[in-house]
N, C-alpha and C positions, 0 to 999 in steps of 0.2 A: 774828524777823528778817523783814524785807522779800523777799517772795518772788526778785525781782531779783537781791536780794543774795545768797542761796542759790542760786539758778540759775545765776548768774554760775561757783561755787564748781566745779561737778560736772563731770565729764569729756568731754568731746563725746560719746564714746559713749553715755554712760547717756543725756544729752538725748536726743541720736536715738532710745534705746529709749522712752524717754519719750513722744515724741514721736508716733511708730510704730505706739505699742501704747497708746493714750491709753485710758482706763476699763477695760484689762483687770488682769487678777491680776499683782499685783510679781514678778519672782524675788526673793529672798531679798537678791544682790549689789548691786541696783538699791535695794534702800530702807535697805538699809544706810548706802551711800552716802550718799542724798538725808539722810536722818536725821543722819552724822557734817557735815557741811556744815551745819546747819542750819536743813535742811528739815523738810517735814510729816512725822510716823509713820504710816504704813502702817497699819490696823486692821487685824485678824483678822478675818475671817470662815471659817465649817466651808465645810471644802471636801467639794463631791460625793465627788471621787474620791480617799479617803484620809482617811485621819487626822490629817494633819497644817494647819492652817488656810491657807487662803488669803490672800495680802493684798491691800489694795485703799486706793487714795486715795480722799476725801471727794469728792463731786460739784462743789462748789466748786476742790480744786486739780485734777479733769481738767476743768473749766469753762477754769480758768486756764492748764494748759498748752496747753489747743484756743486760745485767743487768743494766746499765745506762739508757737504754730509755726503761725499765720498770718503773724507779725512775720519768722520764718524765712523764708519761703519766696521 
């Protein structure tokens, strides 16, 4: 799916965490989302603090939501 067309999908709040919090670690309810809409999966990465993985977008979609919430502002 066309990035637009899953962006369009998601709640204004996740945008704004999105947006926010561009190249940091997902919570869990944030890629959930983005994924039922959609959008890109989240990848696992070990997280430092715990056991449980961190997520994280591709440098490519926080390329692409840093150019989107230019269009925002």
């Amino acid at each position: 799916m066309f990035e637009d067309q899953w962006w369009s999908r998601l709640s204004p709040s996740t945008r704004a965490w999105l947006i926010d919090n561009n190249g940091d670690a997902v919570p869990d309810d944030v890629a959930c989302e983005v994924a039922n809409v959609g959008g890109p999966v989240a990848a696992e990465v070990a997280s430092e603090d715990g056991p449980k993985p961190d997520l994280f977008y591709s440098d490519e979609i926080v390329d692409w939501v840093e150019q989107k919430s230019n269009y925002e502002d």
